[in-house]
Structures are given as structure tokens and as C-alpha cells.
N, CA, C and O atoms as a DFTB+ gen file, in Angstrom:
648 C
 N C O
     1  1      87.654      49.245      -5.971
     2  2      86.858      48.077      -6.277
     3  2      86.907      47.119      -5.098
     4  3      87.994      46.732      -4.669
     5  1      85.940      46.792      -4.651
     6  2      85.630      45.508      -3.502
     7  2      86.336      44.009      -4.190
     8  3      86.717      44.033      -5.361
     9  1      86.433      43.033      -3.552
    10  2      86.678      42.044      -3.868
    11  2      85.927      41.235      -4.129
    12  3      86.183      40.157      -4.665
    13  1      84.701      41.707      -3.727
    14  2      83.066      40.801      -4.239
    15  2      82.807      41.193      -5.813
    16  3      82.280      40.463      -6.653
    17  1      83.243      42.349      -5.981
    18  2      82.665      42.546      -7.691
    19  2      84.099      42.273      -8.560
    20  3      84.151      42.127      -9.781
    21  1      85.121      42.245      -7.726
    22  2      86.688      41.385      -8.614
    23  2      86.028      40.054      -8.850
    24  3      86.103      39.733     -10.036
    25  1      85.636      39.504      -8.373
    26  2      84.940      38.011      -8.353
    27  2      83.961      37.823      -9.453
    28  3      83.887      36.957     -10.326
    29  1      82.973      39.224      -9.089
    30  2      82.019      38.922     -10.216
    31  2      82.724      39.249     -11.722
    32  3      82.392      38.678     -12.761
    33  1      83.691      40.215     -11.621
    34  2      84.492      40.120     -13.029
    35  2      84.939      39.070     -13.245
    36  3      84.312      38.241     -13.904
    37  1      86.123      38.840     -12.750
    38  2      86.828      37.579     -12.939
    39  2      86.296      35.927     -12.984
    40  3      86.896      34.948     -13.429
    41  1      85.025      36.009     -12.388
    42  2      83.930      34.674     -13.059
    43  2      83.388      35.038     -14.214
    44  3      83.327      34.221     -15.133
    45  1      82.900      36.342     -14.357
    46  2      82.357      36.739     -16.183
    47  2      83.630      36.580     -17.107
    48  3      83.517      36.337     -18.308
    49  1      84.912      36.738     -16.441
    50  2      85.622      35.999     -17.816
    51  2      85.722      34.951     -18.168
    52  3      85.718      34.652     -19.362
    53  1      85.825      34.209     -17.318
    54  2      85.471      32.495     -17.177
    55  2      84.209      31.991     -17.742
    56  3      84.238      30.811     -18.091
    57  1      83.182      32.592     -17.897
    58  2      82.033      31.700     -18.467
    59  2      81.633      31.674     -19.438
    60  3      80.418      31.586     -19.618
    61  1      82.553      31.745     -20.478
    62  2      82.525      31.310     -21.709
    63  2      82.859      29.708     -21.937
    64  3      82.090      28.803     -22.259
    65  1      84.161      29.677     -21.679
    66  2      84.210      28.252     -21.765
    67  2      84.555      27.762     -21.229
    68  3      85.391      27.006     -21.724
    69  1      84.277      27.608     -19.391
    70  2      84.425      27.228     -18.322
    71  2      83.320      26.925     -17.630
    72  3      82.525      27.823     -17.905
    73  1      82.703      26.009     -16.725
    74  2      81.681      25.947     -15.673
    75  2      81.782      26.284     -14.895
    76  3      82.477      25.712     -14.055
    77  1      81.073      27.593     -14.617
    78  2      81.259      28.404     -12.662
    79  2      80.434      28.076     -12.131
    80  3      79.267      28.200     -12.504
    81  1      80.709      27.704     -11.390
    82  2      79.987      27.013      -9.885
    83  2      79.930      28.058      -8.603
    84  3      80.935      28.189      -7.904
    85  1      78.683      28.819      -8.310
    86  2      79.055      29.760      -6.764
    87  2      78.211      29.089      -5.900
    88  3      78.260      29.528      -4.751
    89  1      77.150      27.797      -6.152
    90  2      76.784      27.513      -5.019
    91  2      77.298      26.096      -4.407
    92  3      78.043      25.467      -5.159
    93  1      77.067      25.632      -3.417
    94  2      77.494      23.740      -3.100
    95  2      79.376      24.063      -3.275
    96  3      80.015      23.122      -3.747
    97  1      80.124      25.280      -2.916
    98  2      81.369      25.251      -3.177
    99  2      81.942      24.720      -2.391
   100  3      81.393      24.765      -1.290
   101  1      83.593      23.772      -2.460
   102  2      83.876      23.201      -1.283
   103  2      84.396      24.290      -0.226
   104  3      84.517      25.481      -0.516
   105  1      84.691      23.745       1.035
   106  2      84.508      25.057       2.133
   107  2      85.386      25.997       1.712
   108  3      84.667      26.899       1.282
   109  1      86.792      26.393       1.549
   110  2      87.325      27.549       2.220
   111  2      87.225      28.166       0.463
   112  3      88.215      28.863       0.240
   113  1      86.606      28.098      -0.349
   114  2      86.778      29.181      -1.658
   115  2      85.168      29.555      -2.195
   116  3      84.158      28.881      -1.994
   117  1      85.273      30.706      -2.856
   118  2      83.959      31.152      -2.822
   119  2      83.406      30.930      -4.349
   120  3      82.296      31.327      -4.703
   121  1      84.390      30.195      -5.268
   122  2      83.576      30.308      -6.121
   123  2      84.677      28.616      -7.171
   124  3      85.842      28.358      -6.869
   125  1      84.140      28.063      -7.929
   126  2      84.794      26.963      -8.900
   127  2      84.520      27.112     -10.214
   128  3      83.517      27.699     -10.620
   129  1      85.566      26.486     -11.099
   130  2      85.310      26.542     -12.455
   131  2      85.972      25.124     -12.992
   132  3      86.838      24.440     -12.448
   133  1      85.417      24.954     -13.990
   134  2      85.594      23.760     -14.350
   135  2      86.172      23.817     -15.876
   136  3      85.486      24.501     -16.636
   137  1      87.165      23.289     -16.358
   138  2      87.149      23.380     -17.854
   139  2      87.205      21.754     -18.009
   140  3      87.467      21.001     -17.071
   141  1      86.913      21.330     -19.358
   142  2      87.058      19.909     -20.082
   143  2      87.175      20.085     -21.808
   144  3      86.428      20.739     -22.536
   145  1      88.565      19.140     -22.248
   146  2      88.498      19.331     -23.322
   147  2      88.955      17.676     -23.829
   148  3      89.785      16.960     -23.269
   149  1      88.050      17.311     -25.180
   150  2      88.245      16.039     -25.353
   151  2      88.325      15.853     -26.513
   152  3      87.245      15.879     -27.103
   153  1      89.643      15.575     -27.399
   154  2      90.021      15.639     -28.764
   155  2      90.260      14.209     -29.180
   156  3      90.558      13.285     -28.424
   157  1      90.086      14.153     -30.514
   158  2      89.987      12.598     -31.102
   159  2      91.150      12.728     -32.973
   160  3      90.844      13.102     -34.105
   161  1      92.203      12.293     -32.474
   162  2      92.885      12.350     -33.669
   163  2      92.965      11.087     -34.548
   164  3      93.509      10.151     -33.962
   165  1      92.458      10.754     -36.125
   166  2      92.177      10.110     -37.236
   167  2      93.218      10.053     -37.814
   168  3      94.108      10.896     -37.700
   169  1      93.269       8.937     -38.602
   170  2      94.190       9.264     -40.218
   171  2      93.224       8.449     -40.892
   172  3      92.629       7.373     -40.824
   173  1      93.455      10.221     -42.061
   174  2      92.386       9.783     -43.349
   175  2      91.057       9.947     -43.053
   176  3      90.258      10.871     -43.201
   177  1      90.996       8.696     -42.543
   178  2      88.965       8.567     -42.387
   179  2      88.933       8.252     -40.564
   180  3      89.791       8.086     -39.698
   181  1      87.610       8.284     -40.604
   182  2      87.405       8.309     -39.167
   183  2      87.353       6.810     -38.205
   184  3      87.415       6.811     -36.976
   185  1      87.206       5.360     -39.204
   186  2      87.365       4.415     -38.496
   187  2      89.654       4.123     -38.105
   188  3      90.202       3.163     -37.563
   189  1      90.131       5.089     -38.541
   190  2      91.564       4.470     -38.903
   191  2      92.088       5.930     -37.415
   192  3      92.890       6.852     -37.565
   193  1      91.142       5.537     -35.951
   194  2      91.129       6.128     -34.773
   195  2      92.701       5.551     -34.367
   196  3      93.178       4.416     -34.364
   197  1      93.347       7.108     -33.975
   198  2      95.046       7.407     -33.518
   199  2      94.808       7.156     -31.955
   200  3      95.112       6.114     -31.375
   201  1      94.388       7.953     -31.538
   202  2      94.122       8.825     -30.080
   203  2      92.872       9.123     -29.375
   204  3      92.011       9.211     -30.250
   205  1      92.513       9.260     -28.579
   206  2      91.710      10.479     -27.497
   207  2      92.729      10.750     -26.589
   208  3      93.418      10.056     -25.841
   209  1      92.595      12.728     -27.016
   210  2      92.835      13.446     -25.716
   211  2      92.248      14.096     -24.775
   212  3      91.483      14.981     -25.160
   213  1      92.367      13.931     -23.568
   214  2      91.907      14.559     -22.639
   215  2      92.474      15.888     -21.556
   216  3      93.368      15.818     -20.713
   217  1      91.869      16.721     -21.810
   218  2      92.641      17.771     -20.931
   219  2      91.627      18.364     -19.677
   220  3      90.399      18.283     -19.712
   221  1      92.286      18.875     -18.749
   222  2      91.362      19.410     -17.721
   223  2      91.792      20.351     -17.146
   224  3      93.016      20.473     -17.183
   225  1      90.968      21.425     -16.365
   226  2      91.597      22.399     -15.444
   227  2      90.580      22.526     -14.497
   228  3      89.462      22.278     -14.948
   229  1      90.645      22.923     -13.001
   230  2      89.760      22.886     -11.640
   231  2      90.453      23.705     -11.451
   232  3      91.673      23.569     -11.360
   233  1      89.487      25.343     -11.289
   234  2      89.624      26.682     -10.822
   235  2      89.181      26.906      -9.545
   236  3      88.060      26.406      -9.454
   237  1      89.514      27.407      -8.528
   238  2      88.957      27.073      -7.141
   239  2      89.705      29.076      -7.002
   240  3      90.859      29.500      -7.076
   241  1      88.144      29.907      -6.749
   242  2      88.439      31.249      -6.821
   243  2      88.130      31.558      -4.622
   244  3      87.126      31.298      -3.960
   245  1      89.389      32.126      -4.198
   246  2      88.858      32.501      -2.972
   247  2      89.050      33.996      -2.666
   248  3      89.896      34.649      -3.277
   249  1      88.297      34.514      -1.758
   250  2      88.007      35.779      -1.157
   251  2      88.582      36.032       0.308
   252  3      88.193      35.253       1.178
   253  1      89.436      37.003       0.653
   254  2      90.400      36.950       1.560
   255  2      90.296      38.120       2.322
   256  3      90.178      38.820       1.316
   257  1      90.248      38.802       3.084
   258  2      90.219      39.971       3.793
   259  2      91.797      40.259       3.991
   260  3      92.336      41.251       3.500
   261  1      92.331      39.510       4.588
   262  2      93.927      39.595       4.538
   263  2      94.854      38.117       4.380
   264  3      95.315      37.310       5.188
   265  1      94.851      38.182       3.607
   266  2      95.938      36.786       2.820
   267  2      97.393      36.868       3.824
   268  3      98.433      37.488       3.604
   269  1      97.019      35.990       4.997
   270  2      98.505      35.499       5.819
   271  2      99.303      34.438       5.193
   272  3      98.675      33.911       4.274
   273  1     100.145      34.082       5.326
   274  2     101.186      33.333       4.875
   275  2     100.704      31.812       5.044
   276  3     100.727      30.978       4.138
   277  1     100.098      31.511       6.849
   278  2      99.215      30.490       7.077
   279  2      98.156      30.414       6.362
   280  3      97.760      29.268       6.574
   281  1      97.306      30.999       5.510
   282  2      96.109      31.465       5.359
   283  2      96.308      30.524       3.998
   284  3      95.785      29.413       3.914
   285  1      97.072      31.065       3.012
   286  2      97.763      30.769       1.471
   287  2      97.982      28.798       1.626
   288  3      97.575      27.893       0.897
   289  1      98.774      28.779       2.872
   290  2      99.059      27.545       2.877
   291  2      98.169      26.299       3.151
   292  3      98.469      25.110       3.036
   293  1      96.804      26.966       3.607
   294  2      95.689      26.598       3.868
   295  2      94.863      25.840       2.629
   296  3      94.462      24.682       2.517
   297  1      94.761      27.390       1.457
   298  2      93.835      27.353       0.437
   299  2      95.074      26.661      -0.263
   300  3      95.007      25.433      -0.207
   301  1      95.779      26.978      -0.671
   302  2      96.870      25.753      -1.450
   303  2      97.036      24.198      -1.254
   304  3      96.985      23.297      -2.091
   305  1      97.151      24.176      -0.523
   306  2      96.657      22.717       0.357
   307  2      95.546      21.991      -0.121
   308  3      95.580      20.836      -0.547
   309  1      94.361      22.873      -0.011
   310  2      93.041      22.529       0.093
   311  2      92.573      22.479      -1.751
   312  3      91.923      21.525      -2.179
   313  1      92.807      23.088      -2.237
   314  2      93.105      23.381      -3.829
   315  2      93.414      22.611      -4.314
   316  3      92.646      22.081      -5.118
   317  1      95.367      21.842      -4.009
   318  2      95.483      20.926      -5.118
   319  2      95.335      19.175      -4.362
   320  3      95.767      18.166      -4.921
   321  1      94.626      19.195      -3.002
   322  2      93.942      18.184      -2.812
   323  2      92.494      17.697      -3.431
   324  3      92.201      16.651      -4.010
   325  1      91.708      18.837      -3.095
   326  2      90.542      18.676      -3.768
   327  2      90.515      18.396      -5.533
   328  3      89.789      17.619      -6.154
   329  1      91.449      19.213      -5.991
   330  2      91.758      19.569      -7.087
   331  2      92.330      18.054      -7.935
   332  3      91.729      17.659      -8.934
   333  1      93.709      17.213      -7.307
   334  2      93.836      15.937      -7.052
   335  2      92.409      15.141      -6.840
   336  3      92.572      14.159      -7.564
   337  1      91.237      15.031      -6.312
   338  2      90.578      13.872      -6.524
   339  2      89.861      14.095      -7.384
   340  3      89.357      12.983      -7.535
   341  1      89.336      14.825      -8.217
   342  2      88.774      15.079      -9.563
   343  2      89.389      14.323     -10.520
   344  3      88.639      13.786     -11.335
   345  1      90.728      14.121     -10.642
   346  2      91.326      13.713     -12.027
   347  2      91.195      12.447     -11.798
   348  3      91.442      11.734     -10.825
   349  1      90.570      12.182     -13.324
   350  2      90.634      10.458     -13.520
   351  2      91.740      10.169     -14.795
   352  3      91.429      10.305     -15.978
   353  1      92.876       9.812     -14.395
   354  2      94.323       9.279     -15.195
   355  2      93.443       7.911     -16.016
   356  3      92.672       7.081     -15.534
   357  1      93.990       8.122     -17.591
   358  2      93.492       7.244     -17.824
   359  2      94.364       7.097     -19.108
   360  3      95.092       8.025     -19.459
   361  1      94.295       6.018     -19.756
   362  2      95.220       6.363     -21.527
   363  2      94.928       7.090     -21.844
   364  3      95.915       7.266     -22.558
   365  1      94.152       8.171     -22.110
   366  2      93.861       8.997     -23.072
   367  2      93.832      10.621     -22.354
   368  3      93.458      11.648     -22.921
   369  1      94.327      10.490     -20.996
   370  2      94.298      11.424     -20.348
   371  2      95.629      11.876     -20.231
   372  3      96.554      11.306     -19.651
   373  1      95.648      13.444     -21.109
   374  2      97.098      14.358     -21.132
   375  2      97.469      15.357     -20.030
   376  3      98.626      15.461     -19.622
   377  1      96.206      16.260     -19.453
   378  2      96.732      17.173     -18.542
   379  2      95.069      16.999     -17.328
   380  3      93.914      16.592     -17.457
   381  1      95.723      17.454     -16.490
   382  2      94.353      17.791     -15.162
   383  2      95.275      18.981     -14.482
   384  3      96.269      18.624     -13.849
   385  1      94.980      20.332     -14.592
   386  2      95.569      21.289     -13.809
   387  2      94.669      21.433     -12.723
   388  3      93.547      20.929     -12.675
   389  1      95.343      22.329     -11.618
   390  2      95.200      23.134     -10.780
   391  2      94.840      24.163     -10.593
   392  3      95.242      23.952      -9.449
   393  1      94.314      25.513     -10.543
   394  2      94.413      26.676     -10.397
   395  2      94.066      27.287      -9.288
   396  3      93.130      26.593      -8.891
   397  1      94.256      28.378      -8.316
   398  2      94.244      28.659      -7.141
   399  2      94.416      30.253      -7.476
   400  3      95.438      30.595      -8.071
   401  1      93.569      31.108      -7.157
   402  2      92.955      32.541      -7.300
   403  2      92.362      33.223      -6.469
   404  3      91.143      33.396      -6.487
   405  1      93.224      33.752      -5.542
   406  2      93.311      34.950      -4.102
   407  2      92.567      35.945      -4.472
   408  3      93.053      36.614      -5.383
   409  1      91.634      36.248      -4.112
   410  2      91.240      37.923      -4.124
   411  2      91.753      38.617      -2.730
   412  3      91.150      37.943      -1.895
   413  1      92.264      39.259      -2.249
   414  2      92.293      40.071      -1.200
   415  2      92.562      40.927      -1.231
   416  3      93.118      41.498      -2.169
   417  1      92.121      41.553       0.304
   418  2      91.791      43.284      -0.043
   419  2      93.568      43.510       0.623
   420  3      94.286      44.407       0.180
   421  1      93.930      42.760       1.463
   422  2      95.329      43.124       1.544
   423  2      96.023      41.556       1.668
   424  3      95.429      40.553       2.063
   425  1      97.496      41.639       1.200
   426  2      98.399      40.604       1.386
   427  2     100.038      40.724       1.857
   428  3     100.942      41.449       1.440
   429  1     100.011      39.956       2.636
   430  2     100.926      39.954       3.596
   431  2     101.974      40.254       2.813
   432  3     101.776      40.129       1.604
   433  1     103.410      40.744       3.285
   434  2     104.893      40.667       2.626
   435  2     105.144      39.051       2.443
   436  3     105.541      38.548       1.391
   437  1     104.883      38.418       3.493
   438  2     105.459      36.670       3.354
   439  2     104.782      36.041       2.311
   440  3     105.216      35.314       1.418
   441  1     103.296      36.551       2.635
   442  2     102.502      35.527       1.690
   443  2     102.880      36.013       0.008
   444  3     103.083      35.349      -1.009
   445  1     102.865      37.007       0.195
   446  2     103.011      37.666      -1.250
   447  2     104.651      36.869      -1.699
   448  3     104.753      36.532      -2.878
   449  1     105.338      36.715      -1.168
   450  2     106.763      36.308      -1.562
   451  2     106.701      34.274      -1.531
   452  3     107.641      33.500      -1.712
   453  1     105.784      34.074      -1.346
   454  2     105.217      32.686      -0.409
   455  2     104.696      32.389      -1.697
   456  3     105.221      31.403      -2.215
   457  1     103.988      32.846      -2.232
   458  2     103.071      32.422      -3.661
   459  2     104.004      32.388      -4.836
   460  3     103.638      31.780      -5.842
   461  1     105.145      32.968      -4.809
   462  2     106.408      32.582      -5.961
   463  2     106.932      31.044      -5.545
   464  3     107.742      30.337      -6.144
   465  1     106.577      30.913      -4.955
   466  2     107.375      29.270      -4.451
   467  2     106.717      28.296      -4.357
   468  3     107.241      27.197      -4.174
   469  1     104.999      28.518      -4.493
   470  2     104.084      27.592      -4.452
   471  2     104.647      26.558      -6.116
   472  3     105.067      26.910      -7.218
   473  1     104.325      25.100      -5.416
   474  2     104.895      24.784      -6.998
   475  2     104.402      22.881      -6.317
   476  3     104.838      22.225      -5.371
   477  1     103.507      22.635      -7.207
   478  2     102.892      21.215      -7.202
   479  2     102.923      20.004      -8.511
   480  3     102.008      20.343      -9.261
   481  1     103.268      19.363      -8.800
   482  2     102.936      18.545      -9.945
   483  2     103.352      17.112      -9.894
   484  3     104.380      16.583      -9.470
   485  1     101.926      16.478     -10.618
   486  2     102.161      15.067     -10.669
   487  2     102.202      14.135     -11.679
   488  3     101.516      14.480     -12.641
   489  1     102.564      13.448     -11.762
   490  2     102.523      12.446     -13.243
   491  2     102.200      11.159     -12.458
   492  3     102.372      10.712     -11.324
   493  1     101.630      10.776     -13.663
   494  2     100.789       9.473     -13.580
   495  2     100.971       8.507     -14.589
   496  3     100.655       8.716     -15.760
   497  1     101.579       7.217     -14.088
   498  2     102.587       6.017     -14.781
   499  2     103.288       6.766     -15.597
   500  3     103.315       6.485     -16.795
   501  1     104.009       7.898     -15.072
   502  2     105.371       8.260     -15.500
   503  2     105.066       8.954     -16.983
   504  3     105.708       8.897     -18.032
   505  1     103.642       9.732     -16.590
   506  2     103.162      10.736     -17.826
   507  2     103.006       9.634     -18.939
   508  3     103.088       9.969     -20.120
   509  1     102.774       8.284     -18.569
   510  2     101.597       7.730     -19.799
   511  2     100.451       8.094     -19.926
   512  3      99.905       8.155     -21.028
   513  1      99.694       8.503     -18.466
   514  2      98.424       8.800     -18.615
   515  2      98.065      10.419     -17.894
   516  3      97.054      10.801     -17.306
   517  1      99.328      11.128     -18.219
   518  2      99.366      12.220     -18.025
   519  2      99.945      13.062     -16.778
   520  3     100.976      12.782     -16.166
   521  1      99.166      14.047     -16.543
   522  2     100.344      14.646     -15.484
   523  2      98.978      15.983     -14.868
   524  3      97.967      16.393     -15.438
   525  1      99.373      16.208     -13.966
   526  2      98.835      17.526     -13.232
   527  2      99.857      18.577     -12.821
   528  3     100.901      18.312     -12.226
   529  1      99.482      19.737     -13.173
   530  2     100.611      20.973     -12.854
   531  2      99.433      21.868     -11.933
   532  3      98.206      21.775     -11.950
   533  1     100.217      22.647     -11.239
   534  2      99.412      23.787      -9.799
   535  2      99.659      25.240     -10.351
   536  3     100.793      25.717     -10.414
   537  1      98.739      25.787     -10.673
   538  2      99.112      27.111     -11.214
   539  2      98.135      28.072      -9.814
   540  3      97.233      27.508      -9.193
   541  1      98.520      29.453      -9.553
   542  2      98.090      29.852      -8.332
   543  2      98.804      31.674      -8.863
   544  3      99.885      31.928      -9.393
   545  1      97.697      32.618      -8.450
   546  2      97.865      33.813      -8.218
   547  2      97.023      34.698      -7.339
   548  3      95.866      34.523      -6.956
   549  1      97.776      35.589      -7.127
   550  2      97.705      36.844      -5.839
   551  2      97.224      38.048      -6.628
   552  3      97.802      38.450      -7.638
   553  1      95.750      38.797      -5.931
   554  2      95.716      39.968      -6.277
   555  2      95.145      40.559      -5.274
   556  3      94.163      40.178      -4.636
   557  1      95.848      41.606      -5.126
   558  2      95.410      42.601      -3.770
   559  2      94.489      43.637      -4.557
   560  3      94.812      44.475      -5.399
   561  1      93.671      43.430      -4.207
   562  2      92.451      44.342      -4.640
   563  2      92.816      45.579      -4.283
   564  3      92.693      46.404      -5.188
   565  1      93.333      46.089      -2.992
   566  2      93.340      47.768      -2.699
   567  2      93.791      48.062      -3.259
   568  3      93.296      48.968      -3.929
   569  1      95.432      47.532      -3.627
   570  2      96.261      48.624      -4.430
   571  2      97.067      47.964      -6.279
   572  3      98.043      48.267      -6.966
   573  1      95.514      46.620      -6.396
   574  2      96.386      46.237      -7.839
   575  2      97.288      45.586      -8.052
   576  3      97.620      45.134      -9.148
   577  1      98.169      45.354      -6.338
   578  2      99.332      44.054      -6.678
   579  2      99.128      42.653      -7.192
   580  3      98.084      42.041      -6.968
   581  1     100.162      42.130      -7.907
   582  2      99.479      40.227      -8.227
   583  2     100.768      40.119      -8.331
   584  3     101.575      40.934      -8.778
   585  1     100.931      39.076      -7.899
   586  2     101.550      37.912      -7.880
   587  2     101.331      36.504      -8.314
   588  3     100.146      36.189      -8.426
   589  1     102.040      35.773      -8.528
   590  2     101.566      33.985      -9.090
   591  2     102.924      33.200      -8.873
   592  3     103.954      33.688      -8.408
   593  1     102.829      32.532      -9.089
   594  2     103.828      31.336      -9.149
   595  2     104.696      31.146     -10.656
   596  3     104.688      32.154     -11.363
   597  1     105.345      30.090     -11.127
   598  2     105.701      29.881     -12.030
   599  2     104.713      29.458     -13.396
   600  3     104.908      29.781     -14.567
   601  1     103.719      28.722     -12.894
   602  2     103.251      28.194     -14.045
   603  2     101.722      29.431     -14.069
   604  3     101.163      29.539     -15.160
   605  1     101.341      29.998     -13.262
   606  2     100.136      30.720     -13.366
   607  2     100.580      32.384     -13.851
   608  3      99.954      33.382     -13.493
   609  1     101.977      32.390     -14.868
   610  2     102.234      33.457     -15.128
   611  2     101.032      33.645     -15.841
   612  3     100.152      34.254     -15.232
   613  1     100.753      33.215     -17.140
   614  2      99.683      33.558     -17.976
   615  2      98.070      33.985     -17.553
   616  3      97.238      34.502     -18.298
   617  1      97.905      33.591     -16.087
   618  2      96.923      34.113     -15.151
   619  2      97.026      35.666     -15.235
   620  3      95.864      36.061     -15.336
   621  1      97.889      36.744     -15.239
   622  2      98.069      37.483     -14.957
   623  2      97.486      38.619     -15.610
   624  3      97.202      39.724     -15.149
   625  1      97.321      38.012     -17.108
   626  2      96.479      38.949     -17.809
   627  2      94.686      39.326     -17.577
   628  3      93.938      40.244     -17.911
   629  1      94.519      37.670     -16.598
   630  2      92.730      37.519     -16.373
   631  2      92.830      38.876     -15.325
   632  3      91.869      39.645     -15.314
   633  1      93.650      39.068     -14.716
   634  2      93.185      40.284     -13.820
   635  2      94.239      41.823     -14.100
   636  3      94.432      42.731     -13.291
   637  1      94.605      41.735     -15.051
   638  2      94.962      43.207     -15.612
   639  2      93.852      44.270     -15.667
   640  3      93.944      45.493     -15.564
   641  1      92.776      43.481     -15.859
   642  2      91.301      44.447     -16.811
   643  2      90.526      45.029     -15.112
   644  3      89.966      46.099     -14.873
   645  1      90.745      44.036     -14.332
   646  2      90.232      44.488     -12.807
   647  2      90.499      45.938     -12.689
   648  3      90.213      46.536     -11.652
């Protein structure tokens, strides 16, 4: 399998309840997704308003010929910066993630050992108005390897089906 049609899989799982974005992408990734979720908790009746929650995630999918160690530190960088000015912290705002998603046809020994250690997160007025976590995984298209970080274990199943 090429890494152009891993892409086109791995965005068809996403567009259910995600926004994929492949054109106007920011430079170094080839494809974005967007999730938003906005919950409103009551007691009883609906004027006797508890809460709004807000949750978010910014998927930023890139395409790699060979994933260097510099290369990773590049799109990681670039990921949970971009990824960072999207979120608007606000009272009612609980999560704004990260996500960061390598396709390559090969990956380095460093980088591959480099992406277990990737690890970002922020809170905002001390997680009153929430927090951002960096989730990030590796898949070598030639031979099926993946890798991720700590929090993008659950990533791992989006590319089992590849």
C-alpha cells in the first residue's frame, strides 16, 4: 500500500464525525481534521442551566518519504503550535487536543524511538478553563510498523485496518 491511499483510508475514517480539510492545509501536513463537541448540563428543567462543555481535537495528517528524527521534530513543533492557536480557553472550555499522524514509507531507528517521548500539555488558569494534551503516531507504511507516544495509544487502532 502507498502512503497516498493510507491517507485516503485513514481520512475516510475520520469523516464521520470529524472535518477533513485536504485543501488551504497549513504547510508541512497534507491533510486536517477538525473535531468540536459542545454539551450543556441542566437540573430538572432547562432554565435551572449547570454548565457548557466544550471539547476539541486538531488532527494535522502528514506524508513522509522517510521520517528523520529532524524531520518528526519539525512536524511536532509545527502541530502543537498551530494546533495551540486554535484553542479558545474559556469557562466552559474542558479539553483542545493535539494530534500528529506520520504516514511514511520508511522511519528512522531514532525517530521511531523519538515519537515515544514526544509529550506536550497545557492548562489554562490552572485547568479552570481547561487544558490541551499532544497525542502523535508513527506508521511505516512498507512494513506496518506504528508507533505513538503516551497519550495517542488509542490512535493505534485507526491504523490496524491499513
Amino acid at each position: 500500500m502507498e502512503s497516498k491511499d493510507a491517507l485516503q483510508t485513514l481520512l475516510h475514517s475520520f469523516e464521520r464525525y470529524y472535518t477533513v480539510k485536504t485543501d488551504g492545509v497549513v504547510a508541512p501536513f497534507s491533510a486536517e481534521a477538525e473535531f468540536h463537541s459542545h454539551t450543556e448540563q441542566f437540573f430538572l428543567v432547562r432554565a435551572a442551566h449547570i454548565a457548557d462543555i466544550d471539547s476539541n481535537e486538531f488532527v494535522f495528517f502528514a506524508e513522509e518519504g522517510q521520517l528523520t528524527s529532524a524531520r518528526l521534530t519539525e512536524l511536532d513543533a509545527a502541530a502543537w503550535q498551530e494546533g495551540l492557536s486554535r484553542v479558545r480557553p474559556c469557562a466552559g472550555h474542558r479539553n483542545s487536543d493535539v494530534t500528529l499522524i506520520v504516514l511514511a514509507d520508511k522511519i528512522d531507528d531514532d525517530a521511531f524511538r523519538q515519537i515515544k517521548r514526544l509529550k506536550h500539555s497545557k492548562s489554562y488558569k490552572f485547568t479552570l478553563h481547561g487544558w490541551s494534551n499532544f497525542r502523535a503516531l508513527a506508521y511505516e507504511v512498507s512494513s506496518g510498523r506504528v508507533t505513538y507516544n503516551r497519550f495517542g495509544k488509542d490512535l493505534k487502532k485507526l491504523v490496524g485496518s491499513l
